[in-house]
N, C-alpha and C positions, 0 to 999 in steps of 0.2 A: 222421955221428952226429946223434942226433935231441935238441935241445935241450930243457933239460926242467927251466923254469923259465918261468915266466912272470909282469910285470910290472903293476903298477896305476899306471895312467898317471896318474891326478891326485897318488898318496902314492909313486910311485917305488918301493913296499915288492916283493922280491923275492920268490916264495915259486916251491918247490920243488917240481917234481910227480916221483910215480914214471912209468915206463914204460906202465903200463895206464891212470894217469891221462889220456898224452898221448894213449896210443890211441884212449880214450874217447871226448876233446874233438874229435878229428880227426874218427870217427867220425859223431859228430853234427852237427860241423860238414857231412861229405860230406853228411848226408841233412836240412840246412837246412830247417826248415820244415814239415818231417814230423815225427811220432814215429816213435822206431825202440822196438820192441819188446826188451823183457828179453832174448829166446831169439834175437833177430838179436845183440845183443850178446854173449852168450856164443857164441857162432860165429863170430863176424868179430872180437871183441879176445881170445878164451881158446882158439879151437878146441871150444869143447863139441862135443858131439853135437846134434841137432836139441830131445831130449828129455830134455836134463838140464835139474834141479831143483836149482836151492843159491841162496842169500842173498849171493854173489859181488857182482852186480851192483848191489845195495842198500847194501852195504857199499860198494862204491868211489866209487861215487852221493855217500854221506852222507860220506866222507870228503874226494872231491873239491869237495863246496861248502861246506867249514868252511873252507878253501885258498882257495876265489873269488868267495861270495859276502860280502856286510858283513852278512849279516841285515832289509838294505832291498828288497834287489834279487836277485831271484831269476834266474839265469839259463842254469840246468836246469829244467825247468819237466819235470810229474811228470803223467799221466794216466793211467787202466786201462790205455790202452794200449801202456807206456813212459815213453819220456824226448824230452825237444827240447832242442837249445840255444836259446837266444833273443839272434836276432843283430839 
């Protein structure tokens, strides 16, 4: 089973992610460094199609950094062309 919470090391504060959250961070983690495009992620965390269109991935976007970041520190970082983690 895929653990699905994750901890802030200096406040120990626990917070809960859903399943598509972890998928996300895994995701991004796999492609470190890169931007991974909106439509890679609706294909490898949702199954989309090639050429589906919806606001899915904006929305889990903005809900998973109200969960991990403080508002100092950004660490989805956001360009045309996608998203990165910043590790």
């Amino acid at each position: 089973s895929i653990k699905k919470e994750i901890v802030d090391v200096l406040t120990n504060k626990v917070c809960k992610l859903t399943e598509k959250e972890v998928a996300i961070i895994k995701y991004l983690y796999k492609n470190a460094g890169s931007y991974v495009a909106k439509q890679d992620l609706l294909k490898e965390v949702w199954e989309y199609a090639d050429d589906a269109t919806t606001h899915t991935v904006e929305t889990h976007i903005y809900r998973l950094r109200q969960k991990v970041e403080d508002g100092k520190d950004q660490i989805i970082e956001t360009s045309e062309g996608g998203y990165r983690l910043r590790v």
